[in-house]
N, CA, C and O atoms as a Tripos MOL2 file, in Angstrom:
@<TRIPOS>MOLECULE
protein
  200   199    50     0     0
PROTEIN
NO_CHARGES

@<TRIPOS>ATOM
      1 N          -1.1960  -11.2660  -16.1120 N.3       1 UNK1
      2 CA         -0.3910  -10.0990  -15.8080 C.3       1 UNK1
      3 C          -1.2240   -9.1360  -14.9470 C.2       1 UNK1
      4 O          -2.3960   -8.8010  -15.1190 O.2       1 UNK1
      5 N          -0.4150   -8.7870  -14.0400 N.am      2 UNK2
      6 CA         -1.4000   -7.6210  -12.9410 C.3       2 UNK2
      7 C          -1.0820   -6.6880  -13.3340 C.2       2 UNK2
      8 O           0.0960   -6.6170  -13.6830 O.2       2 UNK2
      9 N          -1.9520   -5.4940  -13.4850 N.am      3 UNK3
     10 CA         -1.9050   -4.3050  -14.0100 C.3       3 UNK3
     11 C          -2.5690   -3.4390  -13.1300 C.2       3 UNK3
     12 O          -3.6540   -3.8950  -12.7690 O.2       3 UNK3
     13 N          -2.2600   -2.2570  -12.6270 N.am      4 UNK4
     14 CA         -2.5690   -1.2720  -11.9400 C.3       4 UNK4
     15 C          -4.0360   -1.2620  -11.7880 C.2       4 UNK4
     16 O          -4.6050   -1.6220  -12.8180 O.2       4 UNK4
     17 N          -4.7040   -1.0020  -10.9510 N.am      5 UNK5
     18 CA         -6.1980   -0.6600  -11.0070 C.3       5 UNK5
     19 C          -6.1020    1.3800  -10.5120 C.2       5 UNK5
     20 O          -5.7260    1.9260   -9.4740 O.2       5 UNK5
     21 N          -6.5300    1.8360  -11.5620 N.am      6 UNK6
     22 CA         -6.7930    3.2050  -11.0000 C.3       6 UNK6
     23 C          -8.3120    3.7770  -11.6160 C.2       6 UNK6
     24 O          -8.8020    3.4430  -12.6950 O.2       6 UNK6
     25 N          -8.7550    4.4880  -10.8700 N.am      7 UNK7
     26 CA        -10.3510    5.1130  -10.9670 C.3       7 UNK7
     27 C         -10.2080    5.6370  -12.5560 C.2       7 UNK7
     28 O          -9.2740    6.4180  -12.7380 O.2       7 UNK7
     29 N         -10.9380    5.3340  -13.6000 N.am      8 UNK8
     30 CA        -11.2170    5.7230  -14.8110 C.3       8 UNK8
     31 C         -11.1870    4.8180  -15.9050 C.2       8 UNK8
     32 O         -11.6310    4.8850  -17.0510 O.2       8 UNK8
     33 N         -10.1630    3.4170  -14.8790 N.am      9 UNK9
     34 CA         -9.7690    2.3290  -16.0820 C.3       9 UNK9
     35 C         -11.1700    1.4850  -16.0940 C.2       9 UNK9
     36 O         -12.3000    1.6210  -15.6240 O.2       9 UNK9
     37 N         -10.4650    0.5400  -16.8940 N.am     10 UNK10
     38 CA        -11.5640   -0.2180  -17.2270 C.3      10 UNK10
     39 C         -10.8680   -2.0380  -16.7180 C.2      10 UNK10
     40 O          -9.6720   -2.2980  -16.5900 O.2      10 UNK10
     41 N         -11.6960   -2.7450  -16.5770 N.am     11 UNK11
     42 CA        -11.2670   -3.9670  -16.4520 C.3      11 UNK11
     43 C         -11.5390   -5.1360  -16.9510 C.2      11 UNK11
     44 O         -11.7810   -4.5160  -17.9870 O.2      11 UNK11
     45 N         -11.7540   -6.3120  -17.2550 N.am     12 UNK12
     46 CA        -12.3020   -7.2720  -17.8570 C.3      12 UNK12
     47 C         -12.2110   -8.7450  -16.7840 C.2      12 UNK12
     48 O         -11.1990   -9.3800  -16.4840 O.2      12 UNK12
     49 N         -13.8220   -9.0200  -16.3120 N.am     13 UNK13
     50 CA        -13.4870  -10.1220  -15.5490 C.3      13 UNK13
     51 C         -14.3690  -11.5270  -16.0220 C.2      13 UNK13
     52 O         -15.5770  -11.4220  -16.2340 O.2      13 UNK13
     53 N         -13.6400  -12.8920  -16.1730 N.am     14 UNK14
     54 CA        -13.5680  -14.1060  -17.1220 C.3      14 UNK14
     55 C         -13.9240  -14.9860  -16.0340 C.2      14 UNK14
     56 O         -13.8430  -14.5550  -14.8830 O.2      14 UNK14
     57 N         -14.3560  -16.3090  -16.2850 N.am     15 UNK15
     58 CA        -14.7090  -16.9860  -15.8270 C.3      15 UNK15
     59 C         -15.5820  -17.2860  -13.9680 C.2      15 UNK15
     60 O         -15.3780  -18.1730  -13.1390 O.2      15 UNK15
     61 N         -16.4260  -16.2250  -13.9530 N.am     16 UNK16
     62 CA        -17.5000  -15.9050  -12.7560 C.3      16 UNK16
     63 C         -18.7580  -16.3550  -13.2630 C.2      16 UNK16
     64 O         -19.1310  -16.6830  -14.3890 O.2      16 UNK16
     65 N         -19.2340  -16.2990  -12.3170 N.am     17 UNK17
     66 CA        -20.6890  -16.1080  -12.3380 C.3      17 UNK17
     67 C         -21.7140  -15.0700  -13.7390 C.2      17 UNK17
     68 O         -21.6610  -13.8430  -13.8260 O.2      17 UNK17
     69 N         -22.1340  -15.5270  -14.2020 N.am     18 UNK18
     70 CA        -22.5200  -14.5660  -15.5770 C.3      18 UNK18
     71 C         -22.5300  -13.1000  -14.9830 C.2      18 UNK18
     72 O         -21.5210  -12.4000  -14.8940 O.2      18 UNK18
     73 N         -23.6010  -12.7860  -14.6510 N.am     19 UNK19
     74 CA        -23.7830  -11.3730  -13.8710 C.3      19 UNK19
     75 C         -22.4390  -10.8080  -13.4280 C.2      19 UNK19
     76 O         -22.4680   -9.5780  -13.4010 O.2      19 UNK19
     77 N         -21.2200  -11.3600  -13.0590 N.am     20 UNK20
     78 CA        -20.1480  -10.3440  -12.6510 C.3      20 UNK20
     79 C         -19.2230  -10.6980  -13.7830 C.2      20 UNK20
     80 O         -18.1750  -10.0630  -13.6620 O.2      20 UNK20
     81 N         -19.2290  -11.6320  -15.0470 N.am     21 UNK21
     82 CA        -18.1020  -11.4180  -15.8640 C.3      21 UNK21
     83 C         -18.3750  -10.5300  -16.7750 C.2      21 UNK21
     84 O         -19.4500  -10.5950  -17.3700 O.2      21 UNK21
     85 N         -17.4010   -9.4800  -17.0690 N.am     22 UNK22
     86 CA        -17.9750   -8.9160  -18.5530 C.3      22 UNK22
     87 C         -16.5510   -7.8300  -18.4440 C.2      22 UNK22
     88 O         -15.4760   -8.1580  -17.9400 O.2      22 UNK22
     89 N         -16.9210   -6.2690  -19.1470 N.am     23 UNK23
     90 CA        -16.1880   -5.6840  -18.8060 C.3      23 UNK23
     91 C         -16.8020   -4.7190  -17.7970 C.2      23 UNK23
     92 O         -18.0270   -4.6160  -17.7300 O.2      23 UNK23
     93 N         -16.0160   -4.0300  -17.0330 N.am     24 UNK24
     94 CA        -16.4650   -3.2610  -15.5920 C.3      24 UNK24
     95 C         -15.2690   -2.0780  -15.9020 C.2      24 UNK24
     96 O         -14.0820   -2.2060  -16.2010 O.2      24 UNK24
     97 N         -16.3810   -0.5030  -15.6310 N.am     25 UNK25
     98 CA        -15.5720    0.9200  -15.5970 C.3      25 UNK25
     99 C         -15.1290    0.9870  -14.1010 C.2      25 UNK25
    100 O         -16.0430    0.8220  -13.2930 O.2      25 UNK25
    101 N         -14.1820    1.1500  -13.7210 N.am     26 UNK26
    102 CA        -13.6970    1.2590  -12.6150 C.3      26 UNK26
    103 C         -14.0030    3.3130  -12.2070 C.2      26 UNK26
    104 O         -13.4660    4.2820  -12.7450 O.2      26 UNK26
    105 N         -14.9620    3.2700  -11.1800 N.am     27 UNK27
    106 CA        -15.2250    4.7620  -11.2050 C.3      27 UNK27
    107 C         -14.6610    5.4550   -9.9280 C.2      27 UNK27
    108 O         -14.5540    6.6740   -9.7990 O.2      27 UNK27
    109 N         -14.3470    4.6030   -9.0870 N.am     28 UNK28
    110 CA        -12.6020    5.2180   -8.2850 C.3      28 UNK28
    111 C         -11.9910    4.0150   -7.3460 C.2      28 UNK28
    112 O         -12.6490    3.0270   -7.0210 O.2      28 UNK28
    113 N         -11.1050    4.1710   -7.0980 N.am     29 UNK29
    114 CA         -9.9770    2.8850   -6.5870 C.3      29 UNK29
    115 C          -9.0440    3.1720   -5.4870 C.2      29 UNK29
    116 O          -8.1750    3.9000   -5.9660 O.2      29 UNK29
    117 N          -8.8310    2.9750   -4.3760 N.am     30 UNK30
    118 CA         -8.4560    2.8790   -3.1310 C.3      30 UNK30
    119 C          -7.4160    2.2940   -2.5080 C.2      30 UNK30
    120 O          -6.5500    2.9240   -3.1150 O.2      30 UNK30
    121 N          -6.9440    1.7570   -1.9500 N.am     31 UNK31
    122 CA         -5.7940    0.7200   -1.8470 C.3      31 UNK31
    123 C          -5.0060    0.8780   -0.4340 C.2      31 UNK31
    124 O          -4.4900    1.9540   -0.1350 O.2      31 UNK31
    125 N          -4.9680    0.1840    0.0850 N.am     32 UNK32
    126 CA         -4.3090    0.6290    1.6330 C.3      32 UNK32
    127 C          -3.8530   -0.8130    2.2160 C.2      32 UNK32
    128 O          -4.2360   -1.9680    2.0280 O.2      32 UNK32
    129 N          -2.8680   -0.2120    2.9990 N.am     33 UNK33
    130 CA         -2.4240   -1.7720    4.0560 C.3      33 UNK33
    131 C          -2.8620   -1.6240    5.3400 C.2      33 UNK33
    132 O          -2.9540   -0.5160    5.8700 O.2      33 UNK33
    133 N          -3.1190   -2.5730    5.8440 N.am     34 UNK34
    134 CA         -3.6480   -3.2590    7.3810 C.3      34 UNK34
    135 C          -2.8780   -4.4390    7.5550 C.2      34 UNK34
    136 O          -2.0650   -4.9490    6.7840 O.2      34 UNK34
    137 N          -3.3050   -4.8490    8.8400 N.am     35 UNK35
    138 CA         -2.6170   -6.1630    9.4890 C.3      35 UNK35
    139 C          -3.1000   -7.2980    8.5690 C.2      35 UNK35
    140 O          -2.4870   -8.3510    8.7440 O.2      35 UNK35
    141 N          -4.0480   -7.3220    7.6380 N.am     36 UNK36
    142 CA         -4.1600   -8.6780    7.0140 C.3      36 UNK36
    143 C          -3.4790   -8.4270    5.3370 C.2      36 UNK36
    144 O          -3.5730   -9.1840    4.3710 O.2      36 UNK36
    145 N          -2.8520   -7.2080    5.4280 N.am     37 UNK37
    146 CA         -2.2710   -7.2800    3.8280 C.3      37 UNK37
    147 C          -2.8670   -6.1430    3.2060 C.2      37 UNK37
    148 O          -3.6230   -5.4690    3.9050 O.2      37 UNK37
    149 N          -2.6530   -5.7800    1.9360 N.am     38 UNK38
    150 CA         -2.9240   -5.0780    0.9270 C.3      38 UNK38
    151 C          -4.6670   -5.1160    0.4870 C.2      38 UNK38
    152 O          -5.0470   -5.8700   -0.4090 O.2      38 UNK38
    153 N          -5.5170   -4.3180    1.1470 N.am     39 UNK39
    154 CA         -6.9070   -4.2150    0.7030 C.3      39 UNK39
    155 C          -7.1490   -3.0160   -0.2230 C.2      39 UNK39
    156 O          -6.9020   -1.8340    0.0160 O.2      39 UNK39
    157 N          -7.7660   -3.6440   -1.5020 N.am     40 UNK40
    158 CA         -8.2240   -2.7540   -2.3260 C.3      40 UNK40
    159 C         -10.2290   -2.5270   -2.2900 C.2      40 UNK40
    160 O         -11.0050   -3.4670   -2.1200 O.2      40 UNK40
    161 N         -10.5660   -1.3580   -2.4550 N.am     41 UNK41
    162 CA        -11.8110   -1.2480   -2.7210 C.3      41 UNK41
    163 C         -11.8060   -0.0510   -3.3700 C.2      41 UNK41
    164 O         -11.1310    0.9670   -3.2180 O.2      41 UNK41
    165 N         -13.2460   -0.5520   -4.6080 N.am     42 UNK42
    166 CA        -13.2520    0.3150   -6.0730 C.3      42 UNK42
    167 C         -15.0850   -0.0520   -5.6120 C.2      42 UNK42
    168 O         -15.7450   -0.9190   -5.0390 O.2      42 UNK42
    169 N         -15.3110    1.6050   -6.4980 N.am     43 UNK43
    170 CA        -16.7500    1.5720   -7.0840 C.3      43 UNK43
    171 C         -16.6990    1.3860   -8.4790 C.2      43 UNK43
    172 O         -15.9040    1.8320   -9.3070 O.2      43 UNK43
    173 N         -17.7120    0.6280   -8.6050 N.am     44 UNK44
    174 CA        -17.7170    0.2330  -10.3940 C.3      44 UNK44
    175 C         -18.8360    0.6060  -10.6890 C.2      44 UNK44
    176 O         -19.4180    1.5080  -10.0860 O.2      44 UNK44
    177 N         -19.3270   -0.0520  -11.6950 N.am     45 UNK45
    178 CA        -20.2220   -0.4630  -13.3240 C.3      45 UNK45
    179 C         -19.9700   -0.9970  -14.0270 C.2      45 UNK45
    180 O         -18.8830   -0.7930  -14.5670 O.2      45 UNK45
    181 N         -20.8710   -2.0820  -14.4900 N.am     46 UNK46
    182 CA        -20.8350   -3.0470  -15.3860 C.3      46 UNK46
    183 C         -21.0390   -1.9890  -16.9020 C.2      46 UNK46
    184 O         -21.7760   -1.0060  -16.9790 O.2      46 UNK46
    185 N         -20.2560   -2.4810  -17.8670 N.am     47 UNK47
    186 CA        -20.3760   -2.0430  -18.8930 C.3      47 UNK47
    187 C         -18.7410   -1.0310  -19.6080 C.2      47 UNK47
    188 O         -17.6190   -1.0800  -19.1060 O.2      47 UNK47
    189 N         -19.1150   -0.2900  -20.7420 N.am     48 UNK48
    190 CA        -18.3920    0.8380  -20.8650 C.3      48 UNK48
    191 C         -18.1900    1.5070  -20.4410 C.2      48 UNK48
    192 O         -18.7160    1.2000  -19.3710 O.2      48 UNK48
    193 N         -17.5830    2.8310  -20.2070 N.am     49 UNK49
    194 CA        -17.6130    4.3790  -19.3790 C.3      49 UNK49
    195 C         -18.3130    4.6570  -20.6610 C.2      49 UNK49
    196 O         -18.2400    4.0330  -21.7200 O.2      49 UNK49
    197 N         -19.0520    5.7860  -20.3390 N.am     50 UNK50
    198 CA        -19.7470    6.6280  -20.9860 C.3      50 UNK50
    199 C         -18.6840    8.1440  -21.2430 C.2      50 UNK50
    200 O         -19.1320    9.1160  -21.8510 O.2      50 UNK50
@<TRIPOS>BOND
     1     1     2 1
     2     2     3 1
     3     3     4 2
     4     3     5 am
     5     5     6 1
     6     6     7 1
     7     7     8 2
     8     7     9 am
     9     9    10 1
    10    10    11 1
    11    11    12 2
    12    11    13 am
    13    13    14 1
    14    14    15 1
    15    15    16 2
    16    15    17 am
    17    17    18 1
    18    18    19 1
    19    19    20 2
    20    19    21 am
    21    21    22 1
    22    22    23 1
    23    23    24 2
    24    23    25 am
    25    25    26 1
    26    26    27 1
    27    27    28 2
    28    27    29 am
    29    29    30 1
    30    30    31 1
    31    31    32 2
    32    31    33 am
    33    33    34 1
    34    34    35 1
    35    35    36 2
    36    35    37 am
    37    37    38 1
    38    38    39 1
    39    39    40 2
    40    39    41 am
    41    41    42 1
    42    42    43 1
    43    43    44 2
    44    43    45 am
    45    45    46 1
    46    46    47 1
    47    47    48 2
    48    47    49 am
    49    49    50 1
    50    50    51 1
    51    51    52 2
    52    51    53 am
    53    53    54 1
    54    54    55 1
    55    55    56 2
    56    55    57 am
    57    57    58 1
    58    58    59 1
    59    59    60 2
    60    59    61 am
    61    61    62 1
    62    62    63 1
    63    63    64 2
    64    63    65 am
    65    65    66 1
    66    66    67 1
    67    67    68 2
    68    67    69 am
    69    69    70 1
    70    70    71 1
    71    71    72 2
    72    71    73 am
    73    73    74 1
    74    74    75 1
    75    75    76 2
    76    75    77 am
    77    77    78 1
    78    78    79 1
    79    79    80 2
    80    79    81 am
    81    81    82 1
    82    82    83 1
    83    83    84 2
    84    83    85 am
    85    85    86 1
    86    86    87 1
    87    87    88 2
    88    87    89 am
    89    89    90 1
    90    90    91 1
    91    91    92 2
    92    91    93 am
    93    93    94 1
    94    94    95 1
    95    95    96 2
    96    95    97 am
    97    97    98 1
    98    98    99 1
    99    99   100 2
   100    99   101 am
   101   101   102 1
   102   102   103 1
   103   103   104 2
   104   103   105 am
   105   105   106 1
   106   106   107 1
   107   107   108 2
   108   107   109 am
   109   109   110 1
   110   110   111 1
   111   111   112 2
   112   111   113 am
   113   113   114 1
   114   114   115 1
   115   115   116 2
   116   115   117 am
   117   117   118 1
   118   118   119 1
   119   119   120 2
   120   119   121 am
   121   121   122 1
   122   122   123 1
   123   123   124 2
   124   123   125 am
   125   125   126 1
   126   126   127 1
   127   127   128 2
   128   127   129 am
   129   129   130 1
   130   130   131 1
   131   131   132 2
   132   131   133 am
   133   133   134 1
   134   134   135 1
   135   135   136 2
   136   135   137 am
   137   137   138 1
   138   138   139 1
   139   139   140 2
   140   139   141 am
   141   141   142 1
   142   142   143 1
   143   143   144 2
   144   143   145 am
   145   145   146 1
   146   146   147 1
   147   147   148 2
   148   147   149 am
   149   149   150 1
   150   150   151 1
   151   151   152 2
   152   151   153 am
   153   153   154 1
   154   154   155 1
   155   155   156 2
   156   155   157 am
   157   157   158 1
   158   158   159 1
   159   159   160 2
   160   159   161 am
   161   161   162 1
   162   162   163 1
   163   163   164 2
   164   163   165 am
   165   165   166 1
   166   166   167 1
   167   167   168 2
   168   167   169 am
   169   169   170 1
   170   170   171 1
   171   171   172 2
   172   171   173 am
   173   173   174 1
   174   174   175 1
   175   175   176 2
   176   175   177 am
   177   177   178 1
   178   178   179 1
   179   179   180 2
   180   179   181 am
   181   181   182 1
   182   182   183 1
   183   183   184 2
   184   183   185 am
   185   185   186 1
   186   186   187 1
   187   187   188 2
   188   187   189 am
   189   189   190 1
   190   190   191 1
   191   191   192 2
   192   191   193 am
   193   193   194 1
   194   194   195 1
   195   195   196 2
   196   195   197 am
   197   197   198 1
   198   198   199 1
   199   199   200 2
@<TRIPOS>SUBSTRUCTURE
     1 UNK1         2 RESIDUE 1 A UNK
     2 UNK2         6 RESIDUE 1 A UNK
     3 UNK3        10 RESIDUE 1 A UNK
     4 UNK4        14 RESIDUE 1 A UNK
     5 UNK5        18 RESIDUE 1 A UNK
     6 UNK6        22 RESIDUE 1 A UNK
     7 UNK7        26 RESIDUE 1 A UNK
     8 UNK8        30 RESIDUE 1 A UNK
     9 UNK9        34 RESIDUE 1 A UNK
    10 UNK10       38 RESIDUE 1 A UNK
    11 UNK11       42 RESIDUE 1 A UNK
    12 UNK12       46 RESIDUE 1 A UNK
    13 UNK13       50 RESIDUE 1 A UNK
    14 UNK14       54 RESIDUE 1 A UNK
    15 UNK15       58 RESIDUE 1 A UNK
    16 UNK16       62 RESIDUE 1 A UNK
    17 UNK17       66 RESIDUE 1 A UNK
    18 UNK18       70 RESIDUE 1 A UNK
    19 UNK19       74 RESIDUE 1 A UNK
    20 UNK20       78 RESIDUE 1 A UNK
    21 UNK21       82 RESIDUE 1 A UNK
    22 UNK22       86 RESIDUE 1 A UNK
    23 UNK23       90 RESIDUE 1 A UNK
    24 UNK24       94 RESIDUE 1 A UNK
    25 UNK25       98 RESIDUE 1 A UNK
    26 UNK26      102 RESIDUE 1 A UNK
    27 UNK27      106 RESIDUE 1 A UNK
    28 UNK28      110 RESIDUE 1 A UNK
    29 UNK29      114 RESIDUE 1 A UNK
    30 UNK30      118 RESIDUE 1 A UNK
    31 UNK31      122 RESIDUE 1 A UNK
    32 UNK32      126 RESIDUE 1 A UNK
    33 UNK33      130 RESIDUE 1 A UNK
    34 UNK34      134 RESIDUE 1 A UNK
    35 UNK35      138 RESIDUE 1 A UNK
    36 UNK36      142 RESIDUE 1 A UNK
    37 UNK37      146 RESIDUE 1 A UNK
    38 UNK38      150 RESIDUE 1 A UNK
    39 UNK39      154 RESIDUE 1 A UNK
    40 UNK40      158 RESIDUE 1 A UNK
    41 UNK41      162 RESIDUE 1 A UNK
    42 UNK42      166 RESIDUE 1 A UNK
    43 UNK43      170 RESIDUE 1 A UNK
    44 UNK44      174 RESIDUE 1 A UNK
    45 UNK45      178 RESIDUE 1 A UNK
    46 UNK46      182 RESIDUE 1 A UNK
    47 UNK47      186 RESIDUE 1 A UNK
    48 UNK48      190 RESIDUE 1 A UNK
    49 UNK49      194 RESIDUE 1 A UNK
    50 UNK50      198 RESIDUE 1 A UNK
């Protein structure tokens, strides 16, 4: 199920590379269209929000 990404959430990512699966604080989120489609870019952190 796709669920919104907005700056504060949190996310959970499964089956990667060790180092990028875990849970990740999403600390802001972006989203725009161009000629190749729907590009999103977020700053993160691995872990909880504090």
């Amino acid at each position: 199920m796709l669920k919104r990404l907005l700056g504060g959430g949190t996310v959970i990512l499964a089956g990667l590379e060790p180092e990028l699966s875990g849970e990740w604080h999403l600390k802001s989120v972006s989203h725009r269209l161009d000629g190749g489609g729907l590009v999103t870019e977020c700053q993160d952190e691995k872990g909880k929000a504090e």
